[in-house]
Each structure stands twice: as C-alpha cells, then as structure tokens.
C-alpha positions as CSV (number, residue, x, y, z in Angstrom):
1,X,13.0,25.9,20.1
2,X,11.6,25.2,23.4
3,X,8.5,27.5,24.0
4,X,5.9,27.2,27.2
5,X,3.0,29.5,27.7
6,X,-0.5,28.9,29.6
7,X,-2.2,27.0,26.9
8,X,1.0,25.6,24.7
9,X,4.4,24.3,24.6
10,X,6.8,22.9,22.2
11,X,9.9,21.2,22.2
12,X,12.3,19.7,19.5
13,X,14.1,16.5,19.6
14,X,15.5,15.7,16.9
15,X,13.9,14.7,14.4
16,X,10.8,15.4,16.1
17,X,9.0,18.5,17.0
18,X,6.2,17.8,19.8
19,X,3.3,20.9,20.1
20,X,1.7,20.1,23.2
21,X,-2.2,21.5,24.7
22,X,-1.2,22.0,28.3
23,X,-4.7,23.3,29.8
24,X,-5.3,19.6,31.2
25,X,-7.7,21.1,34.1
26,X,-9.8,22.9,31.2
27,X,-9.8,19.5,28.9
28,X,-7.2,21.3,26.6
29,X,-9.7,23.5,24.7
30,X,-8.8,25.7,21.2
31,X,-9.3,28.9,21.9
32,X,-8.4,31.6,19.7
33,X,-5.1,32.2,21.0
34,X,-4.4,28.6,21.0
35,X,-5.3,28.0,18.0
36,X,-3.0,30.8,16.2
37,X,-0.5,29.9,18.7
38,X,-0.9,26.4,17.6
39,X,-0.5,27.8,13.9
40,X,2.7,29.6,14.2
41,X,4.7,26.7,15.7
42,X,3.8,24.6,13.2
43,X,4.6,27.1,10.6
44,X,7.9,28.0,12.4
45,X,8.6,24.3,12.5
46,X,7.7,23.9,8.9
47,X,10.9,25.9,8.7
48,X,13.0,23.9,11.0
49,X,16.0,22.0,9.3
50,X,15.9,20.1,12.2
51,X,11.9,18.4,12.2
52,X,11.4,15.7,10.3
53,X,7.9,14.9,11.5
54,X,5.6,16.8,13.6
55,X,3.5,15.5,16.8
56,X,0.9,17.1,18.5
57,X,-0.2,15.5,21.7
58,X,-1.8,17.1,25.2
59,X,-1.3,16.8,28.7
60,X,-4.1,15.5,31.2
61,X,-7.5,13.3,30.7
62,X,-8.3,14.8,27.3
63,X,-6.6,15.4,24.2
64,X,-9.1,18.1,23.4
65,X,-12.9,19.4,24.4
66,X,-12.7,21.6,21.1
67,X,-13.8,25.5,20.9
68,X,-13.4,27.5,24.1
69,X,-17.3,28.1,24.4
70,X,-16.7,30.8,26.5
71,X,-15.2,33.0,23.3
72,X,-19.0,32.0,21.6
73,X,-21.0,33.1,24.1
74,X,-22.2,37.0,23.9
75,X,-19.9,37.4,20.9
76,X,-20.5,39.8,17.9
77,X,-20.8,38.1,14.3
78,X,-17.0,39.7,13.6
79,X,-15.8,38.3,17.0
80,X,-16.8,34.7,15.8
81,X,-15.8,35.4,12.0
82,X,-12.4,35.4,13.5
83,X,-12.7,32.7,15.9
84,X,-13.6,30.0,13.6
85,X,-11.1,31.8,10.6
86,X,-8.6,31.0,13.0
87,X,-9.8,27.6,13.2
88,X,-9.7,26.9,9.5
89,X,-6.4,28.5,9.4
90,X,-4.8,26.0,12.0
91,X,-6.5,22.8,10.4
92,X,-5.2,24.5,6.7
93,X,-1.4,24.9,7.8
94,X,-1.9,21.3,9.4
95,X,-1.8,20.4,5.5
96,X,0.5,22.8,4.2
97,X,3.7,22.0,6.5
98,X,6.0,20.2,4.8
99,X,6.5,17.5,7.6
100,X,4.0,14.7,8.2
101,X,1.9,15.4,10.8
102,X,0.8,12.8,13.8
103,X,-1.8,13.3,16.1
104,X,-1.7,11.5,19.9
105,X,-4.8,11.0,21.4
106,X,-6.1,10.0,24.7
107,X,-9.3,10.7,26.3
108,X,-11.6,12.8,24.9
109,X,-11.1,14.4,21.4
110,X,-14.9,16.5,20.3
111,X,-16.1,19.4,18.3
112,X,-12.8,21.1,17.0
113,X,-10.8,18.4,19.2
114,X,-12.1,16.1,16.5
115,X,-11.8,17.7,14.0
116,X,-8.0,18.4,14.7
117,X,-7.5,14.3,14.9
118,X,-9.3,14.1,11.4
119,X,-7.4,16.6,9.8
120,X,-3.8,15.4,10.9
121,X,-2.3,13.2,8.6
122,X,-1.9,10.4,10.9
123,X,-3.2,9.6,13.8
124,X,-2.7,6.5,17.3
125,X,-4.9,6.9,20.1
126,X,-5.5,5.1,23.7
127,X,-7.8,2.8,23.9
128,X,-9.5,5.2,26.1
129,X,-10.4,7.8,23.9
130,X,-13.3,8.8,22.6
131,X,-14.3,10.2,19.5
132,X,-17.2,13.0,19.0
133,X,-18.9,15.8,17.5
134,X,-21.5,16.7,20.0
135,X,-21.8,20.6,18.9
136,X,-25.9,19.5,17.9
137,X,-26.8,18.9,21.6
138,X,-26.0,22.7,22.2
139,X,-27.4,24.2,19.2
140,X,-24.2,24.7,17.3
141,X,-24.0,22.7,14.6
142,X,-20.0,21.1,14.0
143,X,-19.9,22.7,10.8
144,X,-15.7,23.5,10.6
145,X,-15.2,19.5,12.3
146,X,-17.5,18.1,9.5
147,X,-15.2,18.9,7.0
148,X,-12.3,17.0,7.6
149,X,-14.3,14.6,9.4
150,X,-16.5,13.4,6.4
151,X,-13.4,12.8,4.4
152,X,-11.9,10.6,6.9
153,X,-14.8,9.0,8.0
154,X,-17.3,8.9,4.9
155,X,-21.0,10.6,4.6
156,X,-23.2,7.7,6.4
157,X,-20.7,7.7,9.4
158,X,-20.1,11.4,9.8
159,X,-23.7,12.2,10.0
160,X,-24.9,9.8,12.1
161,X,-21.9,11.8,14.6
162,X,-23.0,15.2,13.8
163,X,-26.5,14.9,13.9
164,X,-26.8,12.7,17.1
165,X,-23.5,14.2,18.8
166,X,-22.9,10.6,20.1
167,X,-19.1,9.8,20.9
168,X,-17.1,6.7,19.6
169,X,-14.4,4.6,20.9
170,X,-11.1,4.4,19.8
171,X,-11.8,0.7,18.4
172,X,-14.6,2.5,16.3
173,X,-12.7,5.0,15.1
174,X,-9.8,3.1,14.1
175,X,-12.5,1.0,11.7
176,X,-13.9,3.9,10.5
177,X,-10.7,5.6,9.2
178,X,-10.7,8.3,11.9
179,X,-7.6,7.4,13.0
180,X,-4.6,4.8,12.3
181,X,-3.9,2.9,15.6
182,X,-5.5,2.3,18.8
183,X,-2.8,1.1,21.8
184,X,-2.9,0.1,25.3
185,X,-2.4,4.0,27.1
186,X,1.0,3.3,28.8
187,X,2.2,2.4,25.4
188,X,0.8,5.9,23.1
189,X,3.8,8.2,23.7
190,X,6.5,5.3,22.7
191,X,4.4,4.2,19.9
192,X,3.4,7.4,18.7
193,X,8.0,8.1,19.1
194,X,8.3,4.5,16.8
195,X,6.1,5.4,14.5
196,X,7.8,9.0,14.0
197,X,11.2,7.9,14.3
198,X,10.3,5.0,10.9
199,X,8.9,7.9,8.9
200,X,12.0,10.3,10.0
201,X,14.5,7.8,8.5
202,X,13.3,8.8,5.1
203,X,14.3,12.1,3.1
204,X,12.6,14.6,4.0
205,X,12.7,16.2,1.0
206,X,10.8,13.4,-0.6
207,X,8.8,13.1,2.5
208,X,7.5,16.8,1.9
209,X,6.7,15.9,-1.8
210,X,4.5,13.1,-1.0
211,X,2.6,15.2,1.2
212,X,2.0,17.5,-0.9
213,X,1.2,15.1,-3.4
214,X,-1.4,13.3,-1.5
215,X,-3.6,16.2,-0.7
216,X,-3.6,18.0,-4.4
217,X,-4.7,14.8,-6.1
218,X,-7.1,13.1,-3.2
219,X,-10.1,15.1,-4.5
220,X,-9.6,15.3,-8.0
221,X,-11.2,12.9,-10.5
222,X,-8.6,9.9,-11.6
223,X,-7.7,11.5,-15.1
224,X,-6.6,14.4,-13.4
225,X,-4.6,12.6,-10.2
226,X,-2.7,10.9,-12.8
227,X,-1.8,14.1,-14.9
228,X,-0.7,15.2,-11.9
229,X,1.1,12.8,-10.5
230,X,3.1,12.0,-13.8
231,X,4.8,15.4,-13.4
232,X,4.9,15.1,-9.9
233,X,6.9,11.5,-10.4
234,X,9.1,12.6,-12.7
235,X,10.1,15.8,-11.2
236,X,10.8,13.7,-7.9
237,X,12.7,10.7,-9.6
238,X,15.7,13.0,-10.8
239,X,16.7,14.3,-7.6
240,X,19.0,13.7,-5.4
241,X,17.8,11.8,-2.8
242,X,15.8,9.5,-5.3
243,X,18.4,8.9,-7.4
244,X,20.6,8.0,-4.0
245,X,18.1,5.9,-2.8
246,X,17.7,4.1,-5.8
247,X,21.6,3.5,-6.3
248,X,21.6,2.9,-2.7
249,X,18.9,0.0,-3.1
250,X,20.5,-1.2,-6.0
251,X,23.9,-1.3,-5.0
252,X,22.6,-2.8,-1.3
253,X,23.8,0.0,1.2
254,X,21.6,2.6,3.1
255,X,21.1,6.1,1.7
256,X,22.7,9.0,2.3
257,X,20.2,11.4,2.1
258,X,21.3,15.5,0.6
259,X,19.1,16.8,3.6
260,X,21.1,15.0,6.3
C-alpha cells in the first residue's frame, strides 16, 4: 500500500507501515477528513500481514497544531458532533490495531496534536518539540486531549497544561511520561526505525496479545487485572509461537515464529 493525498500518505516497508501528516505549510492540522483518513489506514493496516508496527510521523516544522479551527468556526452543534466523534474514533482505533503503535515527533504537537502523542502507545521526540494543550487561551476547553493526556501525564501535571495552555519541552515531557525518548533531530527518524525494527523481531501474534492486554487491565482495580490476566497468560502460553520461543530459549536457537 502506498497512498498520497493532500493531507496524508502511507507507505509500507516491511515490517513497518509509516502514516505520514503532509500539510507541513498548515502545521499538519486534523481535520475531519484527516482524521478518518488517518483512521482507515490504520485500520487497513491492522489488516496487513505484512506490518508489524505502526509509525505515524509528519512532514515540516510541526508534528501537529491539532483541530483544523477553521471546521469550528460558524459550525452547527451536529457539524462539531461529528468533528470531534471523528476525533475519538481515530484516538480509539489507535488502541484497537493490533500492531504497536509509535508516534514521531518534532516541533510542535498541541490541542488534538497532543493528544494524538499521548494516546500512541509509544512515543520519541526531537529535542525541539514542544508539548501543549493551549485550547483555554481561545475559549475551547481540550476536553478530547485531556483524556489520554491525564493518563499519561497524571492529574497535577495535566491540569496545570490545560488550564494555563502553557507548552512543554520534550525534556519535560519525557519526565512526565508523555512520551518515551527525547533525541538529537537528525537522529528521530533512524531512532524511531531502531526502535520499530527491536519490537518487529518479536511475534506478532503475541505482540497483538500484549496490547490488548495492557489497555483491558490498565484501569481496572488489581484483583481484577490479575483475573484477567491469568486467562490471558494461559491462553497465550499454549500457542505456537510461545511454545516456540520457549523451546527456542531453552534449546539456545532463535525462534521461528508461525506468523513469519
């Protein structure tokens, strides 16, 4: 699959599948369209025998200025019901693909920008970017941004950014929990291909599992992780590719994963 429109493109090398924002003069924002667009490759690569991890990056000085603001303005209460629906439907499918998801930053990342960083599962940035939710200093609250962002971030740290819309660096947050890595900006694409490549060698079948995993039990009490997880474990350990691994370890020879 190799796609370009206006706003979006995406490309596949294997193992990788790369959705890139391409509006560099605008500062790369989500519009509807973008968004959806956004949506169905991820969903489309979901699908893809070939994609072992997913990356979404962008071209130009920003990684993201969030919510085309020219949509908001003028717009009926239906017209934004579906604007921000299709936000929460792009950060939502984010989660359900079965392939780790990596977000590369540089620049600027605000409002829905943000809150696209936060929900990824991973996440290396420049040491030039920077970090906001400035939606407050124009009246519109980051409502849709908080959520991730207050589960990455904590309560304290998120709103101190919501309700003062001031931006953080990359150093900030890296210490906060925002995001994983911070690197020198000539070095984000290789590292962000390093880091993809390590967690492509794995099965993806069990890659998929852990995914999964991670989001059903993160905000459940403890009792109930671990009742989940039990099953989870166990249905895991008898197939294939576990028990291949495990002979593999044991026997001191690399895998051969079913999925290959």
């Amino acid at each position: 699959m190799s796609e370009t429109i206006t706003a979006v493109s995406a490309e596949i090398i294997e193992p990788i599948g790369t959705i890139t924002l391409r509006e560099a003069q605008r500062r790369n924002p989500l519009s509807r369209k973008t968004m959806q667009k956004i949506t169905r490759l991820l969903r489309e690569m979901s699908d893809d025998p070939r994609v072992r991890v997913i990356v979404i990056a962008a071209e130009g000085p920003a990684f993201s200025a969030g919510h085309d603001l020219t949509e908001v303005v003028g717009a009926t209460l239906e017209d934004e019901q579906v604007v921000f629906a299709a936000c929460s439907e792009l950060m939502t499918t984010v989660h359900e693909v079965r392939q780790p998801v990596i977000a590369q930053v540089q620049g600027m990342a605000l409002a829905a920008g943000c809150q696209l960083v936060a929900t990824c599962d991973l996440a290396v940035a420049a040491d030039d970017a920077r970090f906001g939710t400035p939606g407050v200093k124009i009246g519109l609250f980051c409502s849709t941004p908080m959520v991730p962002l207050t589960r990455a971030v904590g309560r304290k740290r998120a709103m101190k950014m919501l309700l003062t819309g001031d931006m953080i660096d990359a150093a900030t947050a890296a210490d906060w929990g925002l995001i994983n890595d911070v690197v020198p900006a000539d070095e984000l694409a290789q590292t962000v291909a390093e880091l993809a490549g390590a967690i492509a060698a794995s099965s993806s079948a069990t890659l998929a599992i852990g995914k999964r995993a991670f989001y059903d039990q993160v905000d459940v009490s403890e009792r109930e992780a671990y009742r989940m997880m039990t099953t989870t474990m166990a249905a895991n350990a008898v197939m294939h590719d576990a028990q291949e691994g495990i002979t593999a370890f044991l026997e001191k020879r690399s895998p051969v994963w079913e999925d290959r």
